[in-house]
N, C-alpha and C positions, 0 to 999 in steps of 0.2 A: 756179681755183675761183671758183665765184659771189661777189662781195663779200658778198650778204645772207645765202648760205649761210653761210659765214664767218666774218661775226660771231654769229649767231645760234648755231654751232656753239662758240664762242668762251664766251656769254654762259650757255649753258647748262649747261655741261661744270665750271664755274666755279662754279656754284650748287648752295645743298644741296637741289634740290630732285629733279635728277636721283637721286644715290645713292638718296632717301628713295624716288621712286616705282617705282626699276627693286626694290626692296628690296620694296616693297609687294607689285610685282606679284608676285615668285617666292614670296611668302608665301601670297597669295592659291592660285595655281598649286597650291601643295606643298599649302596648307591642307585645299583643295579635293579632291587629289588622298589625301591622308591620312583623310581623312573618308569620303570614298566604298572605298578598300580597308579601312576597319575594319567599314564597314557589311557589307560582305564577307564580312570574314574571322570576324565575331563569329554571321554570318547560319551557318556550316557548322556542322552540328552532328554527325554521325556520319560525312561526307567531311572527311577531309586532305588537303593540301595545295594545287595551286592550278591552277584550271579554268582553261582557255584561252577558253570563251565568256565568262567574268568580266574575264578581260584584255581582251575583245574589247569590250565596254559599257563597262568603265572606258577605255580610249583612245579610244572614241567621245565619251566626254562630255566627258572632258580639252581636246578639238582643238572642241567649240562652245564649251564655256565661254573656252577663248582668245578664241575670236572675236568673244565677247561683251567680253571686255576691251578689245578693238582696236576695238570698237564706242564703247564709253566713252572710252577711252584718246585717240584721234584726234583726236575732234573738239571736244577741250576743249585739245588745243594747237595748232590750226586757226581756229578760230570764234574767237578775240581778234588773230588777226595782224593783219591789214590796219586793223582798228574801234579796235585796241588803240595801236597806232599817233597815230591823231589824237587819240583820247583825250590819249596824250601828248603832242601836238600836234610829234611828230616826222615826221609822214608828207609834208609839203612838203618838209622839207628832202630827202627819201629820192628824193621826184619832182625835184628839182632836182640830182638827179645826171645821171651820163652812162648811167647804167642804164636799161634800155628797160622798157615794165609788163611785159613776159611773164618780164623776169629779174627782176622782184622778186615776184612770187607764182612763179615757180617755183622761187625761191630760199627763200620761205618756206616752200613744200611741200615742198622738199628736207629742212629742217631738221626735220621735223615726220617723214619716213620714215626719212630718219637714227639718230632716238631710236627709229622703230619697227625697226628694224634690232638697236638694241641690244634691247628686251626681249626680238625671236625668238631671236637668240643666245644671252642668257643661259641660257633654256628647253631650250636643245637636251639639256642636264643630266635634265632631268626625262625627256624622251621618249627616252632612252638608255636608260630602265628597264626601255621594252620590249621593246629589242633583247636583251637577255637572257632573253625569254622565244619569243623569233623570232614576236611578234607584228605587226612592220611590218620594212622594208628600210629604209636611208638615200636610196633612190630616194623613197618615201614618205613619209619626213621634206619629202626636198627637195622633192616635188611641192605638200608643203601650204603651204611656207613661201613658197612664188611666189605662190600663191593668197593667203594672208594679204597680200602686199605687196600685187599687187593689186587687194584688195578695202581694203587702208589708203588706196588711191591714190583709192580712189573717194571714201572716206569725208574724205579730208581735201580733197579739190577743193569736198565738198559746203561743209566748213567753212569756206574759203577766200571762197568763194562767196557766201556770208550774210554772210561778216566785209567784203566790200567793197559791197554792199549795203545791211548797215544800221549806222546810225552809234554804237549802241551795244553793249559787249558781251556783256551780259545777252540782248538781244532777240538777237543775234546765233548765243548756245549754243544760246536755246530754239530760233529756229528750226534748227538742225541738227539737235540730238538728237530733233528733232519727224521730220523728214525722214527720219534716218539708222532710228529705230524704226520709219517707216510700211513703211519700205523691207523693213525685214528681218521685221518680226511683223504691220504692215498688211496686206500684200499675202497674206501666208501665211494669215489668216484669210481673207482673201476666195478664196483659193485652194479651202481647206476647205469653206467653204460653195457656192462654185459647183460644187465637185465632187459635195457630196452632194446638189445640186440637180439636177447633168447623171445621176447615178445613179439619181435616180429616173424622171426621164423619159427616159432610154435614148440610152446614147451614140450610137446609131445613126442617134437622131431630130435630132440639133445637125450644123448645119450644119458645112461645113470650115473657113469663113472664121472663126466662135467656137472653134472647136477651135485652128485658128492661132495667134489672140488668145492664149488661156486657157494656150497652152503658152508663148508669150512671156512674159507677165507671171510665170509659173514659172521661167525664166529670169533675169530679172532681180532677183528675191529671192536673197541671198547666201547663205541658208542652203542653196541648190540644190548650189552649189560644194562645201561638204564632204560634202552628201549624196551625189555623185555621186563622190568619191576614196574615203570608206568604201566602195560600193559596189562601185570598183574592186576594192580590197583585199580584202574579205573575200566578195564574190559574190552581196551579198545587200546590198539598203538601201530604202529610203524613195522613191527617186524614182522607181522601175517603177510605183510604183502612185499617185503623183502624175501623171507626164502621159496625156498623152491619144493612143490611139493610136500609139502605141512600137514601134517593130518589135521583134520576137525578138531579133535577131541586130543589133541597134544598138551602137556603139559606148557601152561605159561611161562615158566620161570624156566624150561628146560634152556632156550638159548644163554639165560643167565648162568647157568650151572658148567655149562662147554665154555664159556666164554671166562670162568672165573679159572676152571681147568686147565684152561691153555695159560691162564697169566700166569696161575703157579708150578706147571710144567717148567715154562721157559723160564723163567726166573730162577729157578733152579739148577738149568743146565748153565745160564750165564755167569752165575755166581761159581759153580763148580768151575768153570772157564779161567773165571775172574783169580778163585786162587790158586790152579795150576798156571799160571799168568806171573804173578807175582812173587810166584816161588822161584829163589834162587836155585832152589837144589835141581829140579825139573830143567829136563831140556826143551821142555818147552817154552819155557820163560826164558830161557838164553839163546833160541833160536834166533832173535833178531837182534842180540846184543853181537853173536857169532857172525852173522855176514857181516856187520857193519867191521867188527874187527877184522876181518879177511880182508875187504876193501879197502881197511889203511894199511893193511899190512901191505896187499897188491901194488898200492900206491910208490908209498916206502922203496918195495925190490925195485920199481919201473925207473924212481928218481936216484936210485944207487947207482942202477946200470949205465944210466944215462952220466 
């Protein structure tokens, strides 16, 4: 096992912070998921019992709202690893192992999908509710819960990424949770409004190269991903009438498959980023420790002279 997986697996497990937030989450879940069936069930007023299209909206909004957790969730135990680190001014000793940088941020990353591991499990409890009313398969379960990893994988590379970047952790959340929302709710409004701008002057009239564009960046918004496994499931969703030029007879889960593509592209290149970043040896990791030295140095000759 990764030594920094390890301990960090160690140090966590150990702490009352774990029970407290996997405790929160399932509250939140249940809370959420209780509130919306009493809206429900108090809404029926001369029909009893229990509609399948109401199952069908409450497990729709169950599987975003997770993913807005996993949104939160991530990148607040991501965006302090690397920053949090030198704060405690433990992070030389870490590089002064025989560990290489790709095994200590992916040893952080590990521990960070690790505990996202434990919320999706614990949850399986709640989405077993529906299986009693044979509104999803355990194929369904499994398909969303690959997706949630990852779309974690993405979100915590972002984390990762800022936390070796800037030196502290404050500036470090902001910019993730800046990132992680342009990503998911930026992009989706600019989606909106180019759409209802190409609708007015006629898809016919945009060229293919903006139509390419405008479907990419559809892609890359994460909310595409559930929108596109609902659609599978149920025959009917949100992204036929998001992109652009769609065939008929296109593959459902195709916009899930581009969208899962891009998360583990980029997450990829971030992390390679992340530990050319953190290596001492590399001039790129000493690029900015280098001007900052030049400038006290400049400082220094100006207040000799003077």
């Amino acid at each position: 096992m990764n030594p920094v997986l390890k301990k960090e697996l160690k140090v966590r497990t150990r702490s009352w912070k774990m029970p407290i937030t996997i405790s929160l989450y399932l509250l939140l879940l249940c809370g959420f998921l209780g509130l919306l069936a009493s809206q429900m069930i108090l809404g029926y007023r001369s029909y009893r019992g229990i509609r399948l299209e109401d199952l069908k909206v409450l497990y729709a909004t169950i599987t975003v709202f997770q993913l807005i957790l996993i949104a939160f969730i991530i990148p607040a135990t991501t965006s302090s690893s690397i920053c949090g680190e030198k704060e405690r001014r433990t992070f030389d000793l870490l590089l002064c192992t025989r560990l290489s940088s790709f095994s200590i941020v992916s040893g952080k990353l590990s521990a960070s999908l690790s505990f996202m591991i434990i919320l999706l499990v614990v949850s399986i409890p709640i989405f077993s509710i529906f299986f009693l009313f044979g509104v999803i398969t355990p194929t369904n379960v499994f398909l969303l819960f690959i997706y949630y990893l990852v779309t974690a994988l993405l979100f915590g590379s972002i984390g990762i990424f800022s936390s070796a970047f800037f030196r502290k952790t404050t500036t470090s959340t902001i910019f993730t949770y800046f990132f992680v929302l342009m990503l998911m709710f930026g992009t989706g409004f600019c989606l909106i409004v180019a759409r209802t701008f190409a609708d007015r002057i006629g898809i016919n009239n945009i060229s293919d190269t903006i139509k390419a564009i405008y479907n990419a960046v559809v892609y890359m918004n994460p909310m595409v991903g559930i929108g596109a496994i609902l659609e599978n499931q149920f025959g009917e969703g949100p992204i036929r009438e998001i992109l652009i030029d769609r065939k008929a007879n296109a593959n459902l889960l195709s916009p899930l498959y581009y969208n899962m593509g891009f998360s583990f592209i980029f997450s990829l290149i971030l992390l390679f980023m992340t530990s050319l970043k953190i290596n001492p040896m590399k001039k790129f990791a000493n690029k900015g420790e280098d001007k900052k030295n030049k400038k006290i140095e400049r400082k220094e000759i100006k207040r000799m002279k003077r």
